[in-house]
N, C-alpha and C positions, 0 to 999 in steps of 0.2 A: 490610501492604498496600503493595504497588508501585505507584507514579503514572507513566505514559509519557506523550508530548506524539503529538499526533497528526501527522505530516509534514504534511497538507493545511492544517487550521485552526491547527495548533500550542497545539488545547485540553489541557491537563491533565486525564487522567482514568485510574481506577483499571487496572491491565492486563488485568485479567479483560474489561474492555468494549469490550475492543479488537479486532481484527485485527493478527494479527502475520506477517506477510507476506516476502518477500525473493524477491531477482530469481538467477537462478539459470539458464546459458545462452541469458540474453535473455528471459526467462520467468516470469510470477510462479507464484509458489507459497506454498503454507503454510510457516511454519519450519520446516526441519527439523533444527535443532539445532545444526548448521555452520555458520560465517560471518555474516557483515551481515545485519542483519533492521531492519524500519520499520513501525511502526503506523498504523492506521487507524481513525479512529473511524468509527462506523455511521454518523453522520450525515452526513458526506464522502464515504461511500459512490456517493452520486449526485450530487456537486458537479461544477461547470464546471472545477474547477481540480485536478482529478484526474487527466486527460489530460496534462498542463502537469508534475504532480509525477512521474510515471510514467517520462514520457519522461525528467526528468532523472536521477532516482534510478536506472534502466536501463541509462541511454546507449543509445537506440534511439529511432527511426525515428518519423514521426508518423503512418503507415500502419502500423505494428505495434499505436501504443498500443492503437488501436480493438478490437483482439481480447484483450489483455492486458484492458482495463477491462473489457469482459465478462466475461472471467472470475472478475474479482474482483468483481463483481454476482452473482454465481451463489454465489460463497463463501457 
């Protein structure tokens, strides 16, 4: 059993219950197996402070996060 921290809450919890995510041309997406990746737990899925993590883990724009966070609600 692997424990990751969540970037938003910084909860410990098992990997499987996570989102494993990474920014990739300014862009979130799923891991794909290359480079930097940052999890999410479900529950931060729709926190205030998601927008905030986004933008910095990125480095982009606060009119971008808005369409990036969408798509990570739809994940």
């Amino acid at each position: 059993m692997i424990v990751r921290m969540c970037v938003v809450c910084r909860s410990r919890l098992l990997q499987n219950e996570m989102l494993r995510l990474q920014c990739k041309n300014q862009e979130i997406i799923r891991f794909s197996g290359e480079g930097r990746s940052f999890y999410i737990c479900k529950s931060c899925i729709n926190s205030k402070k998601l927008d905030k993590i986004i933008q910095e883990i990125c480095r982009i724009d606060k009119t971008s996060v808005k369409n990036i966070v969408t798509t990570i609600k739809e994940m």
